[in-house]
N, C-alpha and C positions, 0 to 999 in steps of 0.2 A: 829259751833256745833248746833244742835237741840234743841230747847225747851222742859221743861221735863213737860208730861202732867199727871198728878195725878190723870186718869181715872183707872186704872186699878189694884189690888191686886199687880200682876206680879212686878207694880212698886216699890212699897212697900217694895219687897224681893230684889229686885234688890238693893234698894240704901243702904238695911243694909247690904248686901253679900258684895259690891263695898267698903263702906264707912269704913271696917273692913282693909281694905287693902290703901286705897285712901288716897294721903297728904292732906293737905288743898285746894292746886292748883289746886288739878286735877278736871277735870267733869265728871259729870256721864252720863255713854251711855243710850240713850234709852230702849234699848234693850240687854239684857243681854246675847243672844247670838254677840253681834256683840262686847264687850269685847276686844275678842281678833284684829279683827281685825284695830279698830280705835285705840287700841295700847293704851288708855288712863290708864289703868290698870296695875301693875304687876303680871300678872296670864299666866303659862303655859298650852299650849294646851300639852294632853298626851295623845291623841288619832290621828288618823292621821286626822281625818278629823276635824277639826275648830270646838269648842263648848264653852261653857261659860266659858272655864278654869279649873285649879287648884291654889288656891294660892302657893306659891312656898314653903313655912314652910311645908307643906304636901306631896312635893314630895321627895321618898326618891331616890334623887340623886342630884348628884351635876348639876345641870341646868345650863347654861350659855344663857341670853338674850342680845339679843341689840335690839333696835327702830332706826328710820329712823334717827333720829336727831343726832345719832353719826355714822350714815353711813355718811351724811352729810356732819359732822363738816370734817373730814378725808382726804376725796375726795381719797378716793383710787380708781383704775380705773374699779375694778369688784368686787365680793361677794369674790373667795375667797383671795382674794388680803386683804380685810379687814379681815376677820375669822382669817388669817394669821398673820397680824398685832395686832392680840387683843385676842383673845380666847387662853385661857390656852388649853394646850395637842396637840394646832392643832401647824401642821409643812409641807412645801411644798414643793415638787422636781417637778424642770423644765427640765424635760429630753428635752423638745420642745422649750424650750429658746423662748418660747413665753408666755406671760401675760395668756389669756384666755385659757393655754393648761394647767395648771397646774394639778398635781395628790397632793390631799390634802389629810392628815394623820393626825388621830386624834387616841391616844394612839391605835400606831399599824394596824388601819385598816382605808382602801384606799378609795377614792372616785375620778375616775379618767376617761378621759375622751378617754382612751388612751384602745382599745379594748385587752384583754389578762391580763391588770392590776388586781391583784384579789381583787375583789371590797368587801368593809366590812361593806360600811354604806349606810343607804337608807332615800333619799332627795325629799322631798314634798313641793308643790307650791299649797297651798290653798286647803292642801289634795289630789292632784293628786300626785302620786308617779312619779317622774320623770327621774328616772332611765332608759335606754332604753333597750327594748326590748331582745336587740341582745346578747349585750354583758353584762346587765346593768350597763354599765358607764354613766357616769354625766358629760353633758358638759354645764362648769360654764357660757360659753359666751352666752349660750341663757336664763340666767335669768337676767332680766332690773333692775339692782341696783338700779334705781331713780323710781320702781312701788313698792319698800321694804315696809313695815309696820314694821315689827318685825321678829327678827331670834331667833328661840330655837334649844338650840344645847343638846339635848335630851342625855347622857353618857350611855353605858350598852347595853344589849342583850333585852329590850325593847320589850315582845313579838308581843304589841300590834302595834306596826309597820309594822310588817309583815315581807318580804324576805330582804337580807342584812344588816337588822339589827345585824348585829356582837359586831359591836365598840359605835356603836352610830347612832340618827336619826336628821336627819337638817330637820325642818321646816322652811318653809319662809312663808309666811302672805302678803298679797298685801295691798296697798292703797286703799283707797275710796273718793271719792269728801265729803261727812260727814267732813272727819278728815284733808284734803287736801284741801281746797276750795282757790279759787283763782288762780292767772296765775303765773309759776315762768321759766327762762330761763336762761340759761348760757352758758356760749362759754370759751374754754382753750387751751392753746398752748406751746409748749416747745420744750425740747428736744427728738430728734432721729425724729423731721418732725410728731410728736404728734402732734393731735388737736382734739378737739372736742365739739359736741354741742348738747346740752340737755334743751329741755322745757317740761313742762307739765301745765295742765289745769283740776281744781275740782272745784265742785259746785253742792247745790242743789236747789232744787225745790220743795216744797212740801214733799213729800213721797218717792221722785226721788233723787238719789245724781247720781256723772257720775264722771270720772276722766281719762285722758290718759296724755299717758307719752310717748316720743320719744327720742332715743340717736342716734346719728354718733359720731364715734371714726374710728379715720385715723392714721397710722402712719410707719414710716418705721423699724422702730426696731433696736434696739442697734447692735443686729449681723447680717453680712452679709446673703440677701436673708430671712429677718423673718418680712416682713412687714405684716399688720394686716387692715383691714374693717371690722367693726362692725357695724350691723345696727339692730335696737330693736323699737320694738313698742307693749307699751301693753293699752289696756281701759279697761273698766269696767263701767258697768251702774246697781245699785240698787234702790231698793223699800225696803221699810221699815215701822212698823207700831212697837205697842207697843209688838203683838206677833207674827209678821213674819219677817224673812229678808231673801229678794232673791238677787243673786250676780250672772250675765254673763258679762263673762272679754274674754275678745281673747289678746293671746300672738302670736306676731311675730316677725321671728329674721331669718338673711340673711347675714351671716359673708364668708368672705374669710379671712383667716389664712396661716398664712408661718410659719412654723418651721426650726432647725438647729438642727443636732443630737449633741450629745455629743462630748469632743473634746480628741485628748488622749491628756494625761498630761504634756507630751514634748511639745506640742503646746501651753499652755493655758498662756504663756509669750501674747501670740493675741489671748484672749479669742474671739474679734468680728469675727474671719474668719470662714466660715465653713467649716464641713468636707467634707460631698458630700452635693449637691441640685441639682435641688429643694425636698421640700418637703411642700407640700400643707395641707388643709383640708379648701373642704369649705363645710359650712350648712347653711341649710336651714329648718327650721320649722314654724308651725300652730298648734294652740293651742286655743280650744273651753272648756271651764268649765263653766258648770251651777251648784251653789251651792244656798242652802235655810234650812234653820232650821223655825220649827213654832212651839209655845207655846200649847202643845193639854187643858194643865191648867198651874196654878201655879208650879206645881211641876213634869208635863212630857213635855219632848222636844224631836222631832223628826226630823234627820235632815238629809241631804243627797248631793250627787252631780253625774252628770254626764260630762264624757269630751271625746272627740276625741281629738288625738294627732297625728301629721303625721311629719315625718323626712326624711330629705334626706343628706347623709353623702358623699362626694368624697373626695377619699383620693389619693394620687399621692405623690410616696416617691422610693426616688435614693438609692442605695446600691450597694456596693463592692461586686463581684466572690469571696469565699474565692475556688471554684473551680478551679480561672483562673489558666490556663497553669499547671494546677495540673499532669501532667505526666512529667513537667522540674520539682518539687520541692521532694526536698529529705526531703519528711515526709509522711506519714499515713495524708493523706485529709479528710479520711470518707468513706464511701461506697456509700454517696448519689454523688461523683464524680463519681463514676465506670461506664463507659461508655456501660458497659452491659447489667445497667438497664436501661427499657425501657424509665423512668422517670427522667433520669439523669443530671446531670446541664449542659451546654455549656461552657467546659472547655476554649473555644475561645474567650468568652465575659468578656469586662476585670468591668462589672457590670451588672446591669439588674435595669429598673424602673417597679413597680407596681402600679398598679391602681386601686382603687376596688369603687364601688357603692354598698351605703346600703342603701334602702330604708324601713322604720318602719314605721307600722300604730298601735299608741295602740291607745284604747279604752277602757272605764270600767265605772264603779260606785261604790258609797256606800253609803249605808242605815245606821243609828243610831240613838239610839233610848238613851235616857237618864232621870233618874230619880232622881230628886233634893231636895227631902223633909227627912223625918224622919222617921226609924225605930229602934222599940221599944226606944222611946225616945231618942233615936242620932242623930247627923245628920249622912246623909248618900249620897254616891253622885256614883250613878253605872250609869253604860256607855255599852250598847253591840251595837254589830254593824255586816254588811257584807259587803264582796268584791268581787270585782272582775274585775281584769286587764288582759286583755287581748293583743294580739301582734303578729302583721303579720310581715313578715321580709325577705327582696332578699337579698342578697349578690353575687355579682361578681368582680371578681379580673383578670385580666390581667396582663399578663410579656412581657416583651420586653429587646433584649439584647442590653449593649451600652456603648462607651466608654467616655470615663470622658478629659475633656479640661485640659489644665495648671492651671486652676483655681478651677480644683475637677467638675465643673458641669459635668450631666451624657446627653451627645448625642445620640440619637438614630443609635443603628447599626442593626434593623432589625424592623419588623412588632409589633406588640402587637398580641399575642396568648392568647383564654381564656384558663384561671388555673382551677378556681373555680365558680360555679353556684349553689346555694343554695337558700331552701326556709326552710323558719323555722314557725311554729308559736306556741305561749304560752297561755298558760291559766292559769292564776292567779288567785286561790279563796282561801276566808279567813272567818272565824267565829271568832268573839274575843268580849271579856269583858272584864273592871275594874270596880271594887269597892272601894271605899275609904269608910273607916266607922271610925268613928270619937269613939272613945272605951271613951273616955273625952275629954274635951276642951283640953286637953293636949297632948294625944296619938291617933293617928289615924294610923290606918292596910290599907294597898291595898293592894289587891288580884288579878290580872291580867291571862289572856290565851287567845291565838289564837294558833287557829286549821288552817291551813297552808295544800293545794293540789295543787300541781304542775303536769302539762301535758305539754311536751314538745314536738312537733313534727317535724321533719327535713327530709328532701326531698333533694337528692344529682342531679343535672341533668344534669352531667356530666357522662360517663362513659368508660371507656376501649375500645379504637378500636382492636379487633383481629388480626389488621393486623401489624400495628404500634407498638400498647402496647399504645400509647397518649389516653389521655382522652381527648373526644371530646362528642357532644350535645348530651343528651340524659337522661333517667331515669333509673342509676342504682340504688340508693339506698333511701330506707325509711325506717323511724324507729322510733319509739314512744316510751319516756321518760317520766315516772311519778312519783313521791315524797311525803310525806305525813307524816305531824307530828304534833303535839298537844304541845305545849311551854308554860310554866307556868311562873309566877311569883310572886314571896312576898314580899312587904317591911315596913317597919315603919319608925314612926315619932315620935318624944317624945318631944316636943318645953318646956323643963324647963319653959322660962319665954320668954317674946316678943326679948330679946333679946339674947338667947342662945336655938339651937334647935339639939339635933341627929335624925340621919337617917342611917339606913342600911337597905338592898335588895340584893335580890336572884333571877335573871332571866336568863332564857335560850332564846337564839334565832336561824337562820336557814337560810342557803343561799342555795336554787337548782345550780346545775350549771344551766352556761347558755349554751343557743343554740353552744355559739362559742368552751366553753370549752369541752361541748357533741362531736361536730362535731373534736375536734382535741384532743383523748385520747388516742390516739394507740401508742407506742413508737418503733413499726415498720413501724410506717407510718408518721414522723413528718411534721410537718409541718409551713409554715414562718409567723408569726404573720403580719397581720391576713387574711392569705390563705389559701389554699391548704385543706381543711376539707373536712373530709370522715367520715360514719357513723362507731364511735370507741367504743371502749367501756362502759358499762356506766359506769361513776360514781358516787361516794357517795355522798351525802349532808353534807357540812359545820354545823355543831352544834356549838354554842357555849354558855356556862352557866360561867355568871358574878356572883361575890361578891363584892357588894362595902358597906362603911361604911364609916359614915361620923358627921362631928359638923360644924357651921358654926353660926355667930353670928354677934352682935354691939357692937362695944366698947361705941359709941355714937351713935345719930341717923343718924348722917353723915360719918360715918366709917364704915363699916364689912366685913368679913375675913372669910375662909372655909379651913378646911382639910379634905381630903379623900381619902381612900388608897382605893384599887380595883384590882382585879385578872378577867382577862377573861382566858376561855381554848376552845382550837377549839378543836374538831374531825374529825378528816376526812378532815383538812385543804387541799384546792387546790390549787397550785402553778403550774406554766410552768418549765419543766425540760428542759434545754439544750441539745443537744443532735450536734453531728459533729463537723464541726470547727466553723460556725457562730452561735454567740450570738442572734441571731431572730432565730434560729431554733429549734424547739422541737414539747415537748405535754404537757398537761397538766396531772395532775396523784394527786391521793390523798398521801398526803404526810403524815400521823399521827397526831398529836396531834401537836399543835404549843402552845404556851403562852404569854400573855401578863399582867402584873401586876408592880403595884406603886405605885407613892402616887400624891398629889395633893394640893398644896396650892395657895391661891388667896387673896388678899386683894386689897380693894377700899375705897376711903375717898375723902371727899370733904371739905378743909380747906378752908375756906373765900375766896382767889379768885383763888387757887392752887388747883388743882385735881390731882388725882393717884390711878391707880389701876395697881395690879400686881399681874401675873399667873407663878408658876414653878411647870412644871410637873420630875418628876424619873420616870423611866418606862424601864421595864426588858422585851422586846421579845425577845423569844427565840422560838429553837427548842425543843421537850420535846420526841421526837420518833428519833432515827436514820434514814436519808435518803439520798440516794446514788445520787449524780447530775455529772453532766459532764458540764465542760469545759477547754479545751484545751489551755487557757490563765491562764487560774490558775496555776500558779508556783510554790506552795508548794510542800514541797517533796513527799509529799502523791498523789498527783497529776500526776506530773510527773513519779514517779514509775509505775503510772496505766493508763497510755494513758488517761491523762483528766478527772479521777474518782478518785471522793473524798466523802468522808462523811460529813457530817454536822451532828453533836452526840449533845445529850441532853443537854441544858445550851447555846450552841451556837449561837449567835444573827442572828436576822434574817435582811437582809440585808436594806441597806438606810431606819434605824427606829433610830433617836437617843436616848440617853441613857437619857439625860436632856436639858431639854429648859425653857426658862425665856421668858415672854413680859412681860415687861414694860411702860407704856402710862403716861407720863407727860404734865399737860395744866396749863397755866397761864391767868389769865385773866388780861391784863397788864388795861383796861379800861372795861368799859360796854359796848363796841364796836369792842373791839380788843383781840384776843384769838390767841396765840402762843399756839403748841402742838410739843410734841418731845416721839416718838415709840422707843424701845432699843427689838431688836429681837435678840433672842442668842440662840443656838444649839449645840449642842456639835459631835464629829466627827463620822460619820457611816463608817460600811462596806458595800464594793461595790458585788452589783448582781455579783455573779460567785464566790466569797469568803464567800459563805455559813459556809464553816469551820473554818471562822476566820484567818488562816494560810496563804493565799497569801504575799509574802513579799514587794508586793507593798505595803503594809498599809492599813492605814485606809483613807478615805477622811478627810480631816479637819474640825474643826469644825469653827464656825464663830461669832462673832456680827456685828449686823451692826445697823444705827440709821438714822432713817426720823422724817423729820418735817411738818407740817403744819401750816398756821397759817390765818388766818380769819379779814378781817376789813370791819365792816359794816360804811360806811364811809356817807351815806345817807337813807335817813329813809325805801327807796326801792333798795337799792344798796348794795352789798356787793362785794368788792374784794377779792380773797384768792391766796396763795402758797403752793407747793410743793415741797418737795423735800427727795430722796431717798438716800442711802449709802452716806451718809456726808460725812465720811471719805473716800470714796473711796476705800471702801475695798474691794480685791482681795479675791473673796470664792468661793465655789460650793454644787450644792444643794444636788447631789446625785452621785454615780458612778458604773462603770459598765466596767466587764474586756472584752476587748476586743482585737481584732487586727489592728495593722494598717497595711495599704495595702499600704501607701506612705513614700516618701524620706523624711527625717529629714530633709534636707539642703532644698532644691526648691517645697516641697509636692507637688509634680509629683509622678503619680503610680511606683512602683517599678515591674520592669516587671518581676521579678523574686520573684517568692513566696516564696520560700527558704528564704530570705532577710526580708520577713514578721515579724513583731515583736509584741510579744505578752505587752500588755499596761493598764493600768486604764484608762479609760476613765471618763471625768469626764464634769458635764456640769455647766458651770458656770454662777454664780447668776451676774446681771446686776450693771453698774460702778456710781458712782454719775450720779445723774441728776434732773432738777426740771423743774416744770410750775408752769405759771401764770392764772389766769382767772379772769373774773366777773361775778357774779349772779345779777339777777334782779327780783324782787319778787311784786307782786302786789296783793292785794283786800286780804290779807292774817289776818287773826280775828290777835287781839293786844295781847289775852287773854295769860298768863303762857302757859296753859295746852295745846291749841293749839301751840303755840309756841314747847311746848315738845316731840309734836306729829310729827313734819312737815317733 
């Protein structure tokens, strides 16, 4: 850590603002914007871009933090692998039965990486929004869990966020060589042909700090055909003085991923076998942020960043004809079987692979300005700022027809023909402020708004041949999409005494659709996630306005505990409507008003050498509008009366969101060298996509616990050993479900050449069976001191 030099005023204010908050242990930053990022502090950032903080008594919600030191101790294998294991309200479905493909769920709204998933939460890396372009989904495998500082998991409609803030905003925070100094490296191995290996290197120099961090993760995957390569590299080189800090980091990351779809339920006695493959996704990205805050005096900071982002996404995923042989099958197929239209499916093909390329380039910045002193004798601590994200965007998708081996894989039985050629681009600008004003030592009001203007522009370049009716290369269609709204927010704080504080707040926030929901809204034109887009109609904007309220406190200075209950309601919620016999087909459509509200309780305590914290969220989504879905696996009688139409009516849950979940996190410290830890994650049972109305008589999926350990021995003064290990028990669960068909024989899953014989199923995808690793860390030139220790 840095020497503190007692030149300057600025210092002065810094070590009473820090030392109000700061144990004994901890040390104080030089520089008080850099706070948040050396992590030495408890103070939340509440703006996207990185500033001196909030202490957390002030924020009114319930915040959820972690630092590097318990992403650490864990060793889980990615961000939200840990979020999942530890943050109260968050919960995950593995439709992809792969690790880094998770869709994570935080009271009701999604952050997933998976294009069509309706996205609810918006996720920053040093201030850069990293949501992408297209669809804004969030692909967790390109952020380096071992470049982490700190994660704030921000609750509510948070306007100052900006777009998909629905449910909540994830900040991430990087490392610095400041806080990181010295060499550390590890290597791990185990089950399913896992391994991997992870160093990094910090240090400063003067005025100079510098840090990078590199991972490889190898493995073949618990289910057949889901093997995974992950490769991540991020750095970062700063300068620092008592009133500036500049920070350019480049993140890179170059994964191949294999997924497994969902299995039906009759199968999952061999949860590892798949249903069709392959199914791929491999990425590639680059990532340039230049960020700096400077002191204009003691009491104005102005601060700012610029970044280029560029992605490139290929996706390749096998699929079932629910057309095939559809003039042998005695049933109503659909109209998109009717071999009259021009666009019709090849009833001959007993599946068809797709393949699309998305290439993204965003780009943006943003300007903030901040004012730290007092008015009319308060303190007072206001924040405004601008944005703007920007986003170019190809998409191409290719079909190909093909038949499927003894073993489900899909063979090629013809060419690849393009589908879809699209370009999109976005423009993202933002105006926003908070104010926190301190009314007494006691009570302090925030006042927050951003003004939010969305331009979304799509270019189809594909078009109709005359002759055919095929769409073939060309420019038929352009069309420009724009949005616009002004989001407010108010909350308080009323802290009784140091150890008992309320809080409640009132915010609205807003999601544009995106490019991909824009391009697929017509419900005479569906289309197969995520292909076939044509300029459709537009739709509405996502609104949604939170209420939460809350207390939270110590029993002692090593114990406290939070409740808080909280209501969000959307407008104009968007979801994908089913539409034919397959479950990938539709559109997207505004669906009314949706809800989500509950409560919230947490506690943490650190007994002599026993630790524990524990989060249980209740949580009510529902539908609060009537809205009419189709699919033809739905077996309710309501269903079946109406050819696959059914309602989902007010009160009705909304599908794979469960009702209540518990973490639990137990550590022992058996020596001063040896830490056992034991996770207890429990979920209670959802309903499956296609059972909107609750009434399917498959049920509900089940609900689960399950328990991992971990545990740590520093066995030499630069040495550390650790283990893992996941579902102790062994338990048999799954994360999420989804009604579907099978197209195969129960007895030999060989396709059933007869579609008539097709049977309608829950599909269900199941969570991963015992398993553990070993490893060893090695740690070198790392300071002795607590606080870096707390930091590392």
């Amino acid at each position: 850590m840095k020497t503190i030099l007692p030149k300057m005023q600025p210092k002065i204010i810094v070590a009473a603002i820090i030392a109000a908050y700061a144990t004994p242990q901890q040390v104080l930053a030089e520089n008080r914007a850099e706070a948040i990022e050396l992590g030495a502090v408890e103070v939340v950032s509440t703006t996207p871009l990185p500033g001196v903080g909030v202490a957390l008594d002030q924020v009114p919600a319930n915040v959820q933090s972690v630092k590097a030191k318990d992403l650490a101790q864990q060793h889980t294998l990615e961000l939200s692998d840990y979020i999942n294991n530890n943050l109260g309200g968050v919960t995950i479905t593995e439709g992809q039965s792969n690790p880094y493909m998770a869709d994570v769920n935080f009271r009701g709204f999604t952050a997933s990486p998976l294009a069509g998933a309706p996205q609810g939460l918006s996720v920053f890396q040093d201030g850069v929004r990293i949501n992408e372009p297209f669809g804004d989904t969030v692909n967790w495998g390109l952020i380096p869990q071992s470049a982490i500082s700190s994660i704030n998991l921000m609750p509510g409609s948070n306007p100052v966020f900006g777009l998909n803030t629905l449910g909540g905003a994830l900040s991430v925070n990087t490392k610095s060589g400041a806080s990181n100094p010295g060499l550390s490296a590890e290597m791990s191995g185990g089950s399913w042909g896992r391994r991997g290996l992870n160093a990094s290197y910090g240090g400063v120099d003067g005025n100079v700090d510098y840090f990078i961090t590199g991972n490889h993760s190898k493995e073949d995957g618990w289910r057949d055909s889901s093997s995974s390569e992950v490769n991540q590299l991020f750095g970062k080189i700063g300068w620092q003085n008592e009133t500036t800090d500049l920070d350019l980091s480049v993140t890179l990351a170059h994964n191949n991923l294999n997924g497994v779809q969902a299995l039906p339920k009759s199968w999952l006695n061999k949860p590892e076998q798949a249903y069709t493959y392959p199914d791929t996704i491999n990425n590639r990205m680059q990532m340039v942020n230049l960020k700096g805050s400077h002191f204009l005096s003691d009491d104005h900071l102005i601060a700012g960043n610029i970044y280029v982002r560029n992605s490139r996404i290929n996706n390749f995923a096998s699929n079932t004809n629910d057309c095939y042989n559809a003039s042998l099958a005695d049933q109503d197929v659909g109209a998109q079987c009717d071999q009259s239209l021009p666009e019709s499916v090849d009833i001959a093909s007993q599946g068809f692979n797709e393949k699309s390329s998305t290439s993204q380039l965003g780009y943006g910045l943003t300007a903030q300005y901040s004012f730290l002193g007092n008015v009319m004798n308060h303190k007072n601590q206001f924040t405004a700022g601008l944005s703007a994200d920007l986003g170019r965007s190809s998409y191409k998708s290719d079909e190909q027809p093909t038949e499927f081996t003894a073993d489900r894989g899909a063979v090629a039985a013809g060419a690849f023909e393009r589908e879809t050629d699209i370009r999109t681009r976005n423009q993202y600008y933002g105006l926003y402020a908070t104010d926190i004003f301190s009314v007494t030592e006691k009570l302090h009001l925030t006042l927050s708004g951003r003004y939010n203007y969305v331009r979304v522009n799509i270019k189809d370049k594909m078009e109709a041949d005359p002759n055919t009716g095929k769409y073939v290369s060309g420019d038929s269609d352009h069309i420009t999409h724009s949005f616009n709204r002004f989001n407010p927010a108010v909350g308080l704080n009323y802290n009784v005494s140091p150890a008992l504080g309320f809080y409640g707040g009132y915010n609205e926030g807003m999601r544009a659709p995106s490019p991909i929901e824009l391009s697929c809204a017509d419900p005479l034109t569906p289309c197969r996630l995520p292909t076939d887009f044509l300029a459709d109609p537009v739709l509405k904007p996502v609104v949604s306005k939170t209420f939460e309220a809350g207390v939270r406190g110590l029993i002692s200075p090593n114990m406290r505990w939070n409740a808080t209950v909280f209501q969000t309601k959307l407008n104009d919620d968007i979801q994908f409507i089913s539409s034919g016999n397959s479950f990938n087909l539709g559109y997207f459509d505004n669906v009314g008003k949706t809800q989500r509200q509950g409560l919230e309780l947490g506690f943490g305590g650190d007994f002599d050498k026993f630790h524990m914290t524990a989060n249980y969220q209740y949580l009510r989504a529902t539908y609060q509008d009537s809205v009419v879905f189709h699919n033809e696996n739905n077996t309710s009688a309501e269903a079946l009366a109406n050819d696959g139409n059914y309602t989902a009516k007010r009160g009705d849950y909304l599908p794979n969101i469960p009702k209540h979940s518990l973490k639990v996190r137990l550590a022992y410290d058996f020596t001063p060298k040896l830490n056992v830890g034991l996770n207890v994650i429990s979920s209670a049972g959802v309903y499956a996509r296609g059972d909107e109305n609750n009434k399917d008589p498959n049920g509900k999926v089940a609900g689960y616990t399950i328990f991992n350990m971990d545990a740590n021995w520093k066995f030499h003064e630069n040495w550390t050993a650790f283990m893992k290990l996941i579902n102790l028990a062994d338990k048999d669960y799954s994360t999420m479900g989804i009604l579907g068909t099978n197209a195969f024989n129960t007895a030999d899953k060989s396709l059933n050449l007869d579609p008539s014989g097709w049977q309608a199923e829950q599909f269900q995808s199941p969570g991963a069976p015992r398993a553990g690793w070993v490893g060893v860390r090695y740690d070198f030139g790392k300071p002795k001191t607590a606080a870096v220790q707390d930091n590392d």
